[in-house]
C-alpha positions in Angstrom: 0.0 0.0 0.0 2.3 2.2 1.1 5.8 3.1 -1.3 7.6 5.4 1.3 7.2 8.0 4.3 9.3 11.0 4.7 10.1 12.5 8.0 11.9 15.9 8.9 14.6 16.2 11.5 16.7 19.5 12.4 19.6 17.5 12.9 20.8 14.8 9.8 24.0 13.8 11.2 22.4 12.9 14.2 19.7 11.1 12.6 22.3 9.3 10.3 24.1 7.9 13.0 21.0 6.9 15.0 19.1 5.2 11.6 22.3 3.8 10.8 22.7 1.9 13.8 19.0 1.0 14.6 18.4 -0.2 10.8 21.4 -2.6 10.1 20.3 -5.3 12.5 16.9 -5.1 10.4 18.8 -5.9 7.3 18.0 -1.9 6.0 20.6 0.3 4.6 21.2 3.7 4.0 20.6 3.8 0.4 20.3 7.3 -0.5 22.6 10.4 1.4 22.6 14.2 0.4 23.4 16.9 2.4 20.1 17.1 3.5 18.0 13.7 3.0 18.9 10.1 4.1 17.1 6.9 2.2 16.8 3.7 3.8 15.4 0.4 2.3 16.6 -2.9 1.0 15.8 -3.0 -2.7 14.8 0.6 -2.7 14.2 3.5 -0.5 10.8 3.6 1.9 12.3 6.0 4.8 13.2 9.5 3.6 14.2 11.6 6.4 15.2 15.3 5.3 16.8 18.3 7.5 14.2 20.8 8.1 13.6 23.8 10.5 10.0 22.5 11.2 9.8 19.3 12.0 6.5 17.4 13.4 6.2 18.8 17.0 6.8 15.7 19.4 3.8 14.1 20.8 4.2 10.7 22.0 0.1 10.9 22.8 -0.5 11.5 18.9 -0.3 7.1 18.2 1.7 8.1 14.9 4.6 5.4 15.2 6.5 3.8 12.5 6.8 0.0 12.4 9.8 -2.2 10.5 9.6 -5.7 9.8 12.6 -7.5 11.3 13.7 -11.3 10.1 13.9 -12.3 13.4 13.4 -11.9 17.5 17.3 -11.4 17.8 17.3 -8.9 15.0 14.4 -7.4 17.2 16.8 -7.2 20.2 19.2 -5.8 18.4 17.1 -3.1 17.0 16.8 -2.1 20.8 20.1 -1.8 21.5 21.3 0.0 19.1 18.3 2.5 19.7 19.3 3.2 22.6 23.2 3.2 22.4 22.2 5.8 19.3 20.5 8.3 21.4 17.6 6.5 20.9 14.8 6.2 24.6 13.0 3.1 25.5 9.4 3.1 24.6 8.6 -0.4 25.3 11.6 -2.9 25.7 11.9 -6.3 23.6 9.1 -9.7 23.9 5.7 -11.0 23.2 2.9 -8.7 22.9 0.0 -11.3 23.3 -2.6 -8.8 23.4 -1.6 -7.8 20.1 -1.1 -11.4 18.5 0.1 -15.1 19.6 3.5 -14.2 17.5 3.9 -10.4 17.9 7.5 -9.9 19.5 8.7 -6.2 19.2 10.4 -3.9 20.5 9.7 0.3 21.2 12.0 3.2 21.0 11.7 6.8 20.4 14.4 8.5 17.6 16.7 11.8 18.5 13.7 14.0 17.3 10.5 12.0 18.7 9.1 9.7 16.2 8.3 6.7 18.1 9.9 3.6 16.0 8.9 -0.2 16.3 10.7 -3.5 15.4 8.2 -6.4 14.6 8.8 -10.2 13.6 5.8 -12.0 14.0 7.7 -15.7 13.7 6.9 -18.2 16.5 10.7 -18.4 17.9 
């Protein structure tokens, strides 16, 4: 449904280094760098994140969340880690979220600038 998002931060270095970190253990890339925009994906970009001076205002009541497909529970782990070494904060650590399916393992962190970011694999082990 969706081909890509875009999201603005005022800082790209900053969010280089965090998306860099949190994405590898996903199996994403940084595809795409100018001196203002980052692209991440696998075959092709789906997360544009450009500099800007107005970014969305952080709301972390707003639900608005962004949620990546990870090949596996480690890889979910992984994803938390690095979130937080990055500059990342917790927003939920790593494990089952039955209420939300028999499979659903993920793990929560919000980026630099406030988005609130999600790792998912929905594999039984």
């Amino acid at each position: 449904m969706l081909n890509h998002v875009s999201i603005g931060v005022r800082d790209i270095a900053r969010a280089r280094k965090f998306y860099d970190a949190v994405f590898k253990p996903l199996g994403y890339a940084r595809l795409s760098t100018g001196a203002s925009s980052l692209g991440y994906g696998k075959k092709g970009v789906v997360y544009w994140i450009s500099q800007t001076d107005s970014p969305v205002v952080k709301d972390p009541a707003s639900g608005l969340h962004f949620c990546f497909d990870a090949p596996d529970r480690g890889s979910v782990d992984k994803f938390h880690r690095a979130a937080l070494k990055a500059g990342g904060s917790d927003n939920g650590g790593p494990g089952l979220r039955a209420d939300y399916g028999k499979n659903y393992y993920a793990a929560f962190a919000v980026d630099p600038d406030g988005y609130r970011i999600e790792a998912y694999c929905g594999k039984s082990k």
